[in-house]
Chimera marker file (.cmm) of the C-alpha trace (Angstrom):
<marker_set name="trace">
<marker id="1" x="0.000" y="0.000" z="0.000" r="1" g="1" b="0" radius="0.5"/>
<marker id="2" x="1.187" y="3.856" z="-1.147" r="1" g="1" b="0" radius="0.5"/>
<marker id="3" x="1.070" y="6.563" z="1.313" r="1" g="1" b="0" radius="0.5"/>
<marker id="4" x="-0.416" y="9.429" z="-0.546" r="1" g="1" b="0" radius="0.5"/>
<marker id="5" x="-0.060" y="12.724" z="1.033" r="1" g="1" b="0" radius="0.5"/>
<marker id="6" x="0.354" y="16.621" z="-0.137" r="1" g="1" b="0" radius="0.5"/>
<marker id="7" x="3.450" y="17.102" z="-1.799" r="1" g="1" b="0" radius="0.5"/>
<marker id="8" x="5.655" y="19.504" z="0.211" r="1" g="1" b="0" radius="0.5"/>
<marker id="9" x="7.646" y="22.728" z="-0.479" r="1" g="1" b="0" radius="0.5"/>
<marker id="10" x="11.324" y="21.517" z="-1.528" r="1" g="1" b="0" radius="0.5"/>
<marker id="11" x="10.132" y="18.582" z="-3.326" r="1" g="1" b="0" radius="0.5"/>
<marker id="12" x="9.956" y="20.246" z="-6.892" r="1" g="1" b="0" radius="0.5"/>
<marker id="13" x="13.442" y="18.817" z="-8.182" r="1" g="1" b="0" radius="0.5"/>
<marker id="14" x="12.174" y="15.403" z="-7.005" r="1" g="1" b="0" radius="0.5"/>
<marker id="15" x="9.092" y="15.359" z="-8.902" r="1" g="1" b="0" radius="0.5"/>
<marker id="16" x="10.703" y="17.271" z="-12.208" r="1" g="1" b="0" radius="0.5"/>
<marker id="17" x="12.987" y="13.993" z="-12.123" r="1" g="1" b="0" radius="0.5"/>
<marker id="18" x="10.405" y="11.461" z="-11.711" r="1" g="1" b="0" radius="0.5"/>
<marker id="19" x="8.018" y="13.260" z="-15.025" r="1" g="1" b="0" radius="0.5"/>
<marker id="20" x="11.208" y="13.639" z="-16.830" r="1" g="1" b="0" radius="0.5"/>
<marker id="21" x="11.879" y="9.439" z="-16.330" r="1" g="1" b="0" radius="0.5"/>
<marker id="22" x="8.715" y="8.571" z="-16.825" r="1" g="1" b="0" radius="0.5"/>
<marker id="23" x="8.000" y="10.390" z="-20.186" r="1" g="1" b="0" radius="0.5"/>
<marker id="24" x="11.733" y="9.238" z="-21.291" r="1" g="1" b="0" radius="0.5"/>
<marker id="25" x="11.167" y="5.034" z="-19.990" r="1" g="1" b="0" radius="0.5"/>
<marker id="26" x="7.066" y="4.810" z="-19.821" r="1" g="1" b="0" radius="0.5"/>
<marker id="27" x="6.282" y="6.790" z="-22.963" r="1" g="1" b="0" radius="0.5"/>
<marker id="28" x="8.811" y="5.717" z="-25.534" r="1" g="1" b="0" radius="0.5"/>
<marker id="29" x="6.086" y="3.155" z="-26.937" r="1" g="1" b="0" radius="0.5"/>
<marker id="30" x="3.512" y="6.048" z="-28.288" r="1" g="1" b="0" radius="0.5"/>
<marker id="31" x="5.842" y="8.662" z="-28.427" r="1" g="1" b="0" radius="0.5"/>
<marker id="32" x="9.045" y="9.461" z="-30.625" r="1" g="1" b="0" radius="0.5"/>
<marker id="33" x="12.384" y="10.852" z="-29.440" r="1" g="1" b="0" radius="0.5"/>
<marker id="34" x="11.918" y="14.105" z="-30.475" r="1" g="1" b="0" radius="0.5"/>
<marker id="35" x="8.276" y="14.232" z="-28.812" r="1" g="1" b="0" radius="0.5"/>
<marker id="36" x="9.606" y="13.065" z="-25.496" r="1" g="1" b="0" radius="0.5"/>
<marker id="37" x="12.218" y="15.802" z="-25.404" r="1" g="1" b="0" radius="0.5"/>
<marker id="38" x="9.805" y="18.370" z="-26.262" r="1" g="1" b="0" radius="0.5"/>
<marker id="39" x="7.296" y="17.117" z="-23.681" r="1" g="1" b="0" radius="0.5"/>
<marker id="40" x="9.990" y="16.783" z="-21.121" r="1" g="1" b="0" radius="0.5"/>
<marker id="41" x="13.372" y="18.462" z="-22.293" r="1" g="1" b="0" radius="0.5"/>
<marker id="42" x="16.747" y="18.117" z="-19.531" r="1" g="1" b="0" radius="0.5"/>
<marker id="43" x="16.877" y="21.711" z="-19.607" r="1" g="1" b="0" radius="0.5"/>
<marker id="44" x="14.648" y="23.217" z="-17.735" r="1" g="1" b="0" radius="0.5"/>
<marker id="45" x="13.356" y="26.838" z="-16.095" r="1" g="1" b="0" radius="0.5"/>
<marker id="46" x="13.693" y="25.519" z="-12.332" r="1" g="1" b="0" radius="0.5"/>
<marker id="47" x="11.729" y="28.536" z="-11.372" r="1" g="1" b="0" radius="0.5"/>
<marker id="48" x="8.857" y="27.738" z="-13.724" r="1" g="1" b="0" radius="0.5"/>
<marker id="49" x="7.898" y="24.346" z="-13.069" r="1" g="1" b="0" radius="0.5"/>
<marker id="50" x="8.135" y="25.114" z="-9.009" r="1" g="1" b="0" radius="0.5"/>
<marker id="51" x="5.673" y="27.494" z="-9.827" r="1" g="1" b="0" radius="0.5"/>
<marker id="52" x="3.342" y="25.145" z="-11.313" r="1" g="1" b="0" radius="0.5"/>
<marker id="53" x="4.176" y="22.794" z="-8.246" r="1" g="1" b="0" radius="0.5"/>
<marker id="54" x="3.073" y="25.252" z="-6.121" r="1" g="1" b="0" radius="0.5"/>
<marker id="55" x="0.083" y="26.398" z="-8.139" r="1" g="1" b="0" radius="0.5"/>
<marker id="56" x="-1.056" y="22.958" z="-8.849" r="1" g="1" b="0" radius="0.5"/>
<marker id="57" x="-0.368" y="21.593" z="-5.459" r="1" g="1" b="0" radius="0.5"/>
<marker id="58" x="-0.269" y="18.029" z="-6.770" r="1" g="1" b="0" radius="0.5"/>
<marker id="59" x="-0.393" y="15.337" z="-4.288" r="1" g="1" b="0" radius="0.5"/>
<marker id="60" x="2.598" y="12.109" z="-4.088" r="1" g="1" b="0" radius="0.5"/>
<marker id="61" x="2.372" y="8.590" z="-3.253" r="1" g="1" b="0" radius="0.5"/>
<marker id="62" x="5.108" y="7.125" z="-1.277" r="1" g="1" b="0" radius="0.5"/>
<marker id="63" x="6.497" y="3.835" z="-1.142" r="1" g="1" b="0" radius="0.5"/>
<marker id="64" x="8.406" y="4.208" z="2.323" r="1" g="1" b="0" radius="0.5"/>
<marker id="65" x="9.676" y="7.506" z="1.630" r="1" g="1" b="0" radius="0.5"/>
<marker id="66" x="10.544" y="7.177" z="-1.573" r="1" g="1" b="0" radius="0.5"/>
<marker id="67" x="8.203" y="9.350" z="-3.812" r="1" g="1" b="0" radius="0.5"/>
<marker id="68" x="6.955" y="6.739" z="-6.393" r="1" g="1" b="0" radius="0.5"/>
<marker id="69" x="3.659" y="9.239" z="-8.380" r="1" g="1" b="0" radius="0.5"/>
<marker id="70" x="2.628" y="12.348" z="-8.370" r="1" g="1" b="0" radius="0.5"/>
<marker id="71" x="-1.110" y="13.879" z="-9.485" r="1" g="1" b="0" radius="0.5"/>
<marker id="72" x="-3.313" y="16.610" z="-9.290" r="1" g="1" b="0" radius="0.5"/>
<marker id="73" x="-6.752" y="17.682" z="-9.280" r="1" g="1" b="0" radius="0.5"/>
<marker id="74" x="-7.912" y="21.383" z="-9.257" r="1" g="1" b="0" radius="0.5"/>
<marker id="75" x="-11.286" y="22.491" z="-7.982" r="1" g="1" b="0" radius="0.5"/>
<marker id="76" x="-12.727" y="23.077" z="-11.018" r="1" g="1" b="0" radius="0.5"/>
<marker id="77" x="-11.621" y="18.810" z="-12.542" r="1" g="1" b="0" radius="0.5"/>
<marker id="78" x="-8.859" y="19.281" z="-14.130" r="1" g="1" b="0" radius="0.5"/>
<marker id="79" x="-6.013" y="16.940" z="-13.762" r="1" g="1" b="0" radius="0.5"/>
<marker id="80" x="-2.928" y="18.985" z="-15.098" r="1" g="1" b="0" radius="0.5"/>
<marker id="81" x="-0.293" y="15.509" z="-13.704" r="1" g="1" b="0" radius="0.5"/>
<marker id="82" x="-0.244" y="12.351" z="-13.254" r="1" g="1" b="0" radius="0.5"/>
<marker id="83" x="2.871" y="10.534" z="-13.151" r="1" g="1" b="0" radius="0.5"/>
<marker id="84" x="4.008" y="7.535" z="-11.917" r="1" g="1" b="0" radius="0.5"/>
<marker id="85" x="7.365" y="6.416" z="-11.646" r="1" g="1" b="0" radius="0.5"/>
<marker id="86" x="9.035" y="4.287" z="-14.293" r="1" g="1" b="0" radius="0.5"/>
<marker id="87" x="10.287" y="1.912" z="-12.165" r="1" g="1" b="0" radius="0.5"/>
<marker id="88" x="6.356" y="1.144" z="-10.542" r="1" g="1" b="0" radius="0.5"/>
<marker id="89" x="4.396" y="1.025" z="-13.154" r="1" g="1" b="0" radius="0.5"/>
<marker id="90" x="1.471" y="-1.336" z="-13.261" r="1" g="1" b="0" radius="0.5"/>
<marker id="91" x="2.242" y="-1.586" z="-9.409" r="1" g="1" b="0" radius="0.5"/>
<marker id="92" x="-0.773" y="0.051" z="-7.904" r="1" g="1" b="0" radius="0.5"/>
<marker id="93" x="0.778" y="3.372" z="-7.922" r="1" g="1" b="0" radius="0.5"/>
<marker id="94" x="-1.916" y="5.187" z="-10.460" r="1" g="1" b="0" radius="0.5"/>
<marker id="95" x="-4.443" y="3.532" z="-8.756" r="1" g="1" b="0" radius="0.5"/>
<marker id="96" x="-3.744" y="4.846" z="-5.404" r="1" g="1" b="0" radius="0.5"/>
<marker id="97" x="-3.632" y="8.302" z="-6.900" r="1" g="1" b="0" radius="0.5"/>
<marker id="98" x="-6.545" y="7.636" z="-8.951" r="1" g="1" b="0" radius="0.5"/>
<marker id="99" x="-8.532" y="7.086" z="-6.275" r="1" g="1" b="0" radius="0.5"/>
<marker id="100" x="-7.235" y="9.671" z="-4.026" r="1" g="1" b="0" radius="0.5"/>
<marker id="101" x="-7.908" y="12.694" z="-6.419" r="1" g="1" b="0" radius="0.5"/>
<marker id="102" x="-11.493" y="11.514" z="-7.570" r="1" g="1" b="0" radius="0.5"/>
<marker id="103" x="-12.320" y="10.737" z="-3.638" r="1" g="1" b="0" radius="0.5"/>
<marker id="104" x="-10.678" y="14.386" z="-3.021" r="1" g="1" b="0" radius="0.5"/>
<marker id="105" x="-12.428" y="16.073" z="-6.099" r="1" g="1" b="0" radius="0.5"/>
<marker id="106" x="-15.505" y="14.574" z="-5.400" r="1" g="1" b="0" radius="0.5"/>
<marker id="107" x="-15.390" y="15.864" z="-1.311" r="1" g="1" b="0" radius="0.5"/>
<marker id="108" x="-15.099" y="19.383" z="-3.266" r="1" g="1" b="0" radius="0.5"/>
<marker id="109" x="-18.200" y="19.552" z="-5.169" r="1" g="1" b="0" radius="0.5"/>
<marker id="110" x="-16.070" y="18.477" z="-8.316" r="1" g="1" b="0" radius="0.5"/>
<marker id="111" x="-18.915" y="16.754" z="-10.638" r="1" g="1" b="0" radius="0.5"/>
<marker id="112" x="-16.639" y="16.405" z="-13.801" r="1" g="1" b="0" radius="0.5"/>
<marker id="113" x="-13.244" y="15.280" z="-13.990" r="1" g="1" b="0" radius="0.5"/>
<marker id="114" x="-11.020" y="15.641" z="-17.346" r="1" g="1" b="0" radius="0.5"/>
<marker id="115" x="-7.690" y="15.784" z="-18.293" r="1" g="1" b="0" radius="0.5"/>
<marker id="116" x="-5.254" y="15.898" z="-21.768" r="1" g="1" b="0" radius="0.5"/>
<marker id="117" x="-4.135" y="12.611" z="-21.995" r="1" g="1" b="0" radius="0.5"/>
<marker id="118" x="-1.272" y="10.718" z="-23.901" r="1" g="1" b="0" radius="0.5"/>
<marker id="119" x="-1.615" y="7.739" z="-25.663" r="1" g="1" b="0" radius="0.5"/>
<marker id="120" x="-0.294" y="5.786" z="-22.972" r="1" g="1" b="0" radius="0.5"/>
<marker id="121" x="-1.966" y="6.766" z="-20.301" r="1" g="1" b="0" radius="0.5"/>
<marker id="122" x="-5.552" y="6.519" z="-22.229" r="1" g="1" b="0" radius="0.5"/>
<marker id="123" x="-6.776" y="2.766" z="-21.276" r="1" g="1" b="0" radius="0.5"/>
<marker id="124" x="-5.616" y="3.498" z="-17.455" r="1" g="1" b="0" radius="0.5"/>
<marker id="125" x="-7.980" y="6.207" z="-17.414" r="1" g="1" b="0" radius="0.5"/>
<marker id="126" x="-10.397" y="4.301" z="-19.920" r="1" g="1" b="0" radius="0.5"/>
<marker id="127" x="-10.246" y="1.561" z="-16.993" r="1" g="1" b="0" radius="0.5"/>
<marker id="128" x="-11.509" y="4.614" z="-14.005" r="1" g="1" b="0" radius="0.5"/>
<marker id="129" x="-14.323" y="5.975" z="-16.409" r="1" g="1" b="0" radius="0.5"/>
<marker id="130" x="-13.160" y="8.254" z="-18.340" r="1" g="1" b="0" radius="0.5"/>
<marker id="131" x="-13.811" y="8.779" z="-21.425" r="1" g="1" b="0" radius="0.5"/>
<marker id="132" x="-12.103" y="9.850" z="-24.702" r="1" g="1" b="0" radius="0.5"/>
<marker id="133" x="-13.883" y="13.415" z="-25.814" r="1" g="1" b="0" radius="0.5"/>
<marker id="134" x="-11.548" y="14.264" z="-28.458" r="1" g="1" b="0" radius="0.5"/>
<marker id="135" x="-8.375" y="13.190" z="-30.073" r="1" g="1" b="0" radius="0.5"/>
<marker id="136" x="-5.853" y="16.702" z="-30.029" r="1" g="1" b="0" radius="0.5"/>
<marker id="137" x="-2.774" y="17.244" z="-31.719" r="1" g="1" b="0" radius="0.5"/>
<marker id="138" x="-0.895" y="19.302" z="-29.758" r="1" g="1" b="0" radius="0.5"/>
<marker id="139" x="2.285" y="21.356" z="-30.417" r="1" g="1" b="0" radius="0.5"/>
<marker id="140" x="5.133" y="21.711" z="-27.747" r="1" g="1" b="0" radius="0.5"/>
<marker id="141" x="7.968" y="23.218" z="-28.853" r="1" g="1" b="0" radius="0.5"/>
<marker id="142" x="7.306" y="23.126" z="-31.947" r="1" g="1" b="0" radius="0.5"/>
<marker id="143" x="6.818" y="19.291" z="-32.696" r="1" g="1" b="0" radius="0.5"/>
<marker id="144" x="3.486" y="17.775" z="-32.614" r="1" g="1" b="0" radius="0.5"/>
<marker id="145" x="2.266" y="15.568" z="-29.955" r="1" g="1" b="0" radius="0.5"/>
<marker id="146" x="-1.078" y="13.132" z="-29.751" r="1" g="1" b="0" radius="0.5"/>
<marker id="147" x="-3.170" y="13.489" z="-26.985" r="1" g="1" b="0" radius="0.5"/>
<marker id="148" x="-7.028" y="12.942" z="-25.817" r="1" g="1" b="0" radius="0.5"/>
<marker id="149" x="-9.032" y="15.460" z="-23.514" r="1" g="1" b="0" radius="0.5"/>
<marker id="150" x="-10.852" y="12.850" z="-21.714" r="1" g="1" b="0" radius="0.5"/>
<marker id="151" x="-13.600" y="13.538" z="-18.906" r="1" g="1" b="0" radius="0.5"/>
<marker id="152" x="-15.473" y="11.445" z="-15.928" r="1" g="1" b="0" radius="0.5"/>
<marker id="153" x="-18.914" y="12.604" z="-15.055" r="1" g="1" b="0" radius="0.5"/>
<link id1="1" id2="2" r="1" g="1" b="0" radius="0.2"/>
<link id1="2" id2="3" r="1" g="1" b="0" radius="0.2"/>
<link id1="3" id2="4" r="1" g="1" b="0" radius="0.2"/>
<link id1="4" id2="5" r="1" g="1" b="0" radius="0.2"/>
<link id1="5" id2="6" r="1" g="1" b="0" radius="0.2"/>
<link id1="6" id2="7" r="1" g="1" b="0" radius="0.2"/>
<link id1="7" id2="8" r="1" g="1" b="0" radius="0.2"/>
<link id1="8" id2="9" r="1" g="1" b="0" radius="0.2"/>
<link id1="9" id2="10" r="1" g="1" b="0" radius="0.2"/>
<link id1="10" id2="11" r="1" g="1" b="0" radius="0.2"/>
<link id1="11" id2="12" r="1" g="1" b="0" radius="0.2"/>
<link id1="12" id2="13" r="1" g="1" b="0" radius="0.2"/>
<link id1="13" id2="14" r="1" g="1" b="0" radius="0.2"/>
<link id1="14" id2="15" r="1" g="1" b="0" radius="0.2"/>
<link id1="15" id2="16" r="1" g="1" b="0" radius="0.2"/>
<link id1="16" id2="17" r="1" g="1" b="0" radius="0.2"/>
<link id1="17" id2="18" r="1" g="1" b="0" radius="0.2"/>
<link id1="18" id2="19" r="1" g="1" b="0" radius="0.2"/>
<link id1="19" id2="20" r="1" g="1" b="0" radius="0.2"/>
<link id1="20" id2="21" r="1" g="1" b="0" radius="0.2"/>
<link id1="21" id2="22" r="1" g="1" b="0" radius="0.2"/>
<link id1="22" id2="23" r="1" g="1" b="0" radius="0.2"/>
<link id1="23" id2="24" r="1" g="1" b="0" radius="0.2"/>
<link id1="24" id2="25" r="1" g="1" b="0" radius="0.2"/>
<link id1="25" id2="26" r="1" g="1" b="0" radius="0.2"/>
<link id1="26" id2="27" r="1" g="1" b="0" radius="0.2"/>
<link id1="27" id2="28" r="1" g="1" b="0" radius="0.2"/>
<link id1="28" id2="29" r="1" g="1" b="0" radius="0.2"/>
<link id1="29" id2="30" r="1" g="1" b="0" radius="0.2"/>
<link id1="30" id2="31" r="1" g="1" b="0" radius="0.2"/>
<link id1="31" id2="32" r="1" g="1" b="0" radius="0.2"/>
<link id1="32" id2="33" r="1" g="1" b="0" radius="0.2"/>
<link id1="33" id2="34" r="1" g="1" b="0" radius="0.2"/>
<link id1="34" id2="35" r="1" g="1" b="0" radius="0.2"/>
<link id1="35" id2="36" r="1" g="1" b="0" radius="0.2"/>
<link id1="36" id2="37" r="1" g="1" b="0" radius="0.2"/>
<link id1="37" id2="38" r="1" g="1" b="0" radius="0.2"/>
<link id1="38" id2="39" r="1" g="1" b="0" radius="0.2"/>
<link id1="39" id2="40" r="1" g="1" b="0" radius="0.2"/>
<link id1="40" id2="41" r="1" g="1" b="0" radius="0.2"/>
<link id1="41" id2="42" r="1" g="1" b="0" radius="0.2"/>
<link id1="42" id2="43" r="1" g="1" b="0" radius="0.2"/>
<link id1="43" id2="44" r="1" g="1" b="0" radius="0.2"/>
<link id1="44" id2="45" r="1" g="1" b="0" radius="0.2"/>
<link id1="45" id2="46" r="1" g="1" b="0" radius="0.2"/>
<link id1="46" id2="47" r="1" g="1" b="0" radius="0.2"/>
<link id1="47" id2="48" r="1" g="1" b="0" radius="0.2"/>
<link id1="48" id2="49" r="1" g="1" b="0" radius="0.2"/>
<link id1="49" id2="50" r="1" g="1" b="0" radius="0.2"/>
<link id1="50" id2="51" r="1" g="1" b="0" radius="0.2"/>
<link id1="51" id2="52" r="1" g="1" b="0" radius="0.2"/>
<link id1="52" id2="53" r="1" g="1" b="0" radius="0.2"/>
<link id1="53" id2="54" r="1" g="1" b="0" radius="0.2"/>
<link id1="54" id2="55" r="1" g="1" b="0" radius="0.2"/>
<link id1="55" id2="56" r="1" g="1" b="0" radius="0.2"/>
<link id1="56" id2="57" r="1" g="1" b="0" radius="0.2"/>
<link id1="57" id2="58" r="1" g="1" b="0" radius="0.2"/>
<link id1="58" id2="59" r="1" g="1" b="0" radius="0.2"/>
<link id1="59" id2="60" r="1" g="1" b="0" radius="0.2"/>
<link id1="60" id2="61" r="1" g="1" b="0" radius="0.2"/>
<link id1="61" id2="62" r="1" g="1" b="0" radius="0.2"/>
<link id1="62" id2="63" r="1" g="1" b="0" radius="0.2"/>
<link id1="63" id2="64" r="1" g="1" b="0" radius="0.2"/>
<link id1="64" id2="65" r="1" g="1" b="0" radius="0.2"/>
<link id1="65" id2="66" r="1" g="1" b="0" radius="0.2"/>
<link id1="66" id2="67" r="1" g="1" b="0" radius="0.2"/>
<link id1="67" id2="68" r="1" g="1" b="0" radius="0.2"/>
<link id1="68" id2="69" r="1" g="1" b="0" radius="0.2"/>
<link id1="69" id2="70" r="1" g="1" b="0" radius="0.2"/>
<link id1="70" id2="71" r="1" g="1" b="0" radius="0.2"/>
<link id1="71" id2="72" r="1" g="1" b="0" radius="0.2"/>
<link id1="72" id2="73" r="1" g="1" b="0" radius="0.2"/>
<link id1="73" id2="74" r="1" g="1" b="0" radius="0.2"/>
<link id1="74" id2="75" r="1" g="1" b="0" radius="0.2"/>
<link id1="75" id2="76" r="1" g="1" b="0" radius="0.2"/>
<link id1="76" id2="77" r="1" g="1" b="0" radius="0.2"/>
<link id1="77" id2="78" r="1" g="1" b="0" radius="0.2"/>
<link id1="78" id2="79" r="1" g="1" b="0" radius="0.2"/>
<link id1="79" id2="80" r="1" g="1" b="0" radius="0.2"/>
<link id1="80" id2="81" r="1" g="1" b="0" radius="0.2"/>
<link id1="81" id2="82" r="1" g="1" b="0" radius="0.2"/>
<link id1="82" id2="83" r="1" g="1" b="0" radius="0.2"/>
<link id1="83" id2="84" r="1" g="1" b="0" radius="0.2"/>
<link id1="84" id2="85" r="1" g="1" b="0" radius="0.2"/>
<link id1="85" id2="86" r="1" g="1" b="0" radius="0.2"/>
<link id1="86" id2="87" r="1" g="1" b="0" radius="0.2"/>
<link id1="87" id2="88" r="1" g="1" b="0" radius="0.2"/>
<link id1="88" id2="89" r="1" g="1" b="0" radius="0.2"/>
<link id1="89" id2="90" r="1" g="1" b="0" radius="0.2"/>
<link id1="90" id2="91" r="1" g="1" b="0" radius="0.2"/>
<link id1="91" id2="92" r="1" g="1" b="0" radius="0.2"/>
<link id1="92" id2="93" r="1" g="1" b="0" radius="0.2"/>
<link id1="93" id2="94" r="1" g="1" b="0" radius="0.2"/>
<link id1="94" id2="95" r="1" g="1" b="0" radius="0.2"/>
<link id1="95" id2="96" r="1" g="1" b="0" radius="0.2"/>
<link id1="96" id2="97" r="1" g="1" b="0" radius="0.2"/>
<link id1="97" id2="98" r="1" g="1" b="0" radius="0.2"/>
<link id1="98" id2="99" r="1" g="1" b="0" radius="0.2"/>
<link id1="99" id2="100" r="1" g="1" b="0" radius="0.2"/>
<link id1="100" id2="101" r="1" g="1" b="0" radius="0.2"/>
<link id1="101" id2="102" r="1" g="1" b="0" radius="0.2"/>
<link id1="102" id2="103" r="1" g="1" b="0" radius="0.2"/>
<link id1="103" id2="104" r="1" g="1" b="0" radius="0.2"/>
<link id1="104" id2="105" r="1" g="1" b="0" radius="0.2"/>
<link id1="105" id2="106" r="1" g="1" b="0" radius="0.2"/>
<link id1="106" id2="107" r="1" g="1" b="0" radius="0.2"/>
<link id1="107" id2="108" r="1" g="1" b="0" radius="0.2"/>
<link id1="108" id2="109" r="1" g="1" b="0" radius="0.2"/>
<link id1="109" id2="110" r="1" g="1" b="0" radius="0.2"/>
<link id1="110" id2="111" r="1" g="1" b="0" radius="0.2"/>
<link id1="111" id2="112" r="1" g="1" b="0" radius="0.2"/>
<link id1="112" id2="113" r="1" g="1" b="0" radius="0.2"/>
<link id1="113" id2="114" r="1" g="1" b="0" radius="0.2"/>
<link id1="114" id2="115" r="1" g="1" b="0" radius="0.2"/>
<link id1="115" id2="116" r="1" g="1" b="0" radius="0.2"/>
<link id1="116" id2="117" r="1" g="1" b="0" radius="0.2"/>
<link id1="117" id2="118" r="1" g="1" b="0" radius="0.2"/>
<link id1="118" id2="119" r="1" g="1" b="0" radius="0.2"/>
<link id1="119" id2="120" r="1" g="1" b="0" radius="0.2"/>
<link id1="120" id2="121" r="1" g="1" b="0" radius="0.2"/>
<link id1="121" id2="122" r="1" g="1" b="0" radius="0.2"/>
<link id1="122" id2="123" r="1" g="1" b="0" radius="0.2"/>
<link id1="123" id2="124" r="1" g="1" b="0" radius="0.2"/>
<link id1="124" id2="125" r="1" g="1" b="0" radius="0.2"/>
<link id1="125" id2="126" r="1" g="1" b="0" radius="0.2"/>
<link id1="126" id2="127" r="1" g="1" b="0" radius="0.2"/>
<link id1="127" id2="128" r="1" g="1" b="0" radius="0.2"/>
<link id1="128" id2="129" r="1" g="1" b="0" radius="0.2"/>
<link id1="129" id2="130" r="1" g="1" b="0" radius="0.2"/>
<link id1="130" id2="131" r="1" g="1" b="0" radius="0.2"/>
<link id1="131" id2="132" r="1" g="1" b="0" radius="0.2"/>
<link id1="132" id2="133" r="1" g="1" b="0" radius="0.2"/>
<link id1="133" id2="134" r="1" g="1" b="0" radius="0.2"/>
<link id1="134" id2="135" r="1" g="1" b="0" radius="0.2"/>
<link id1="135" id2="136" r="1" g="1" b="0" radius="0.2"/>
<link id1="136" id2="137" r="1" g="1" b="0" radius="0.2"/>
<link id1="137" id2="138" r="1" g="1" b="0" radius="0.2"/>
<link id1="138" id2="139" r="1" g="1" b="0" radius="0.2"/>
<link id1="139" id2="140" r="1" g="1" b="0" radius="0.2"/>
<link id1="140" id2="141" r="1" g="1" b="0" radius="0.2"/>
<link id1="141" id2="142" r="1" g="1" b="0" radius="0.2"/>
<link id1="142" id2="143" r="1" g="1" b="0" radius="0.2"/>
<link id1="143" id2="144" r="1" g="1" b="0" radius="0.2"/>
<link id1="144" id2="145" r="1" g="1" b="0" radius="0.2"/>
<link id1="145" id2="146" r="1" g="1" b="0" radius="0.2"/>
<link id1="146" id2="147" r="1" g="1" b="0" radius="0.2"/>
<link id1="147" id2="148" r="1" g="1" b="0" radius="0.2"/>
<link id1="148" id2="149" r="1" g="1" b="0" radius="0.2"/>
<link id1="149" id2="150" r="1" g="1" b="0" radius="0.2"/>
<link id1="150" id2="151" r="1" g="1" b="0" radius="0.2"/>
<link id1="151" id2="152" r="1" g="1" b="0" radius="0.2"/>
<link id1="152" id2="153" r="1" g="1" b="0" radius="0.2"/>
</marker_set>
């Protein structure tokens, strides 16, 4: 069993390292070289993506204390991340965290859940209910990436 728990100030370089290995190891099957390093470049603005932590305020699982996922929900639905580690995949990980942000969202009034998805996370979240509203090409640094905005009423 995960602990899942607020992620905490400090953490940011931590969970920038766990996205970055998971869209380099998880998402190499749907995705191409150059998309990965678009989606999740080494270089970085430090500043920027502890902003988003902050904003976001995503919560981790833990496996001891070892920070194995990270995802979000904001009040109005929207998932912005969801990332599990590399190394823990198809371990229970997104589950935990799935459950945790719906049970959250849904303590909040939230009454419809939705998120851009890749193409490898779609059947997880096909599996919790969601499902696929559109297929989006989206462009991130100027290469094109697939993606679905999926929902859960």
């Amino acid at each position: 069993m995960y602990h899942i728990r607020p992620y905490q100030f400090g953490e940011e370089p931590l969970l920038r390292e766990l996205f970055y290995n998971t869209v380099h190891n998880v998402n190499q099957r749907d995705y191409n070289e150059a998309q990965r390093h678009a989606w999740a470049p080494a270089q970085y603005d430090e500043n920027a993506w502890a902003m988003r932590m902050l904003e976001s305020e995503p919560f981790v699982a833990l496996d001891n204390d070892t920070i194995v996922g990270f995802a979000d929900v904001q009040s109005d639905g929207y998932i912005d991340f969801f990332f599990c580690h590399h190394a823990y995949q198809g371990k229970g990980v997104g589950k935990a965290l799935m459950q945790h942000i719906l049970k959250t969202g849904k303590r909040y009034g939230v009454k419809r859940f939705y998120a851009n998805v890749s193409l490898t996370a779609k059947p997880f979240f096909q599996h919790f209910g969601f499902d696929v509203v559109r297929q989006q090409q989206k462009e991130v640094r100027g290469v094109v990436l697939t993606n679905f905005l999926m929902e859960k009423r």
